[in-house]
C-alpha positions, 0 to 999 in steps of 0.5 A: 475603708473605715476599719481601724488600721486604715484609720490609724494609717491615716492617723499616721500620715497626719502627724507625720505630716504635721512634723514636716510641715512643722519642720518646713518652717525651720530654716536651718532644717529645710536648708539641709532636708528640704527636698526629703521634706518636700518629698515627704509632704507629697507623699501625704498629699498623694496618700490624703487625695487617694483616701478622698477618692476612695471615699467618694466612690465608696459612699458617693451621693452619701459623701456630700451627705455628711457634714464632716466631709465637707467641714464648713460649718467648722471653718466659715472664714476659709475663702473656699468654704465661704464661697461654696457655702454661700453658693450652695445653701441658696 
């Protein structure tokens, strides 16, 4: 799960959606393609998702193990973050 191409699979899925939802903020361009758009942005959604419960199964108990699958100290301000943060360091 961790080789290189899957990492470069999800590199991919990444920019890709970063260009769709980049694209989604165009009025003109969602006006014209914004199904495809939304179609696209799903895709990835599904694509994130199944990585995340890839992992989870894979690595279970050491999932939550690993600062940077849970990626709060990185972003504190973030309501969700903040909230589970405070809950689960008590």
């Amino acid at each position: 799960m961790e080789s290189r191409h899957f990492q470069r699979v999800i590199v991919a899925v990444i920019l890709v959606n970063a260009v769709t939802l980049g694209l989604e903020t165009v009025p003109s361009v969602l006006d014209r393609h914004g199904a495809v758009l939304h179609t696209v942005d799903r895709l990835a959604l599904g694509v994130f998702v199944a990585e995340l419960a890839a992992k989870i199964y894979v690595q279970r108990v050491r999932f939550v193990r690993e600062p940077w699958n849970l990626r709060c100290p990185e972003w504190p301000r973030s309501p969700c973050c903040s909230a589970w943060c405070s809950t689960s360091r008590r």
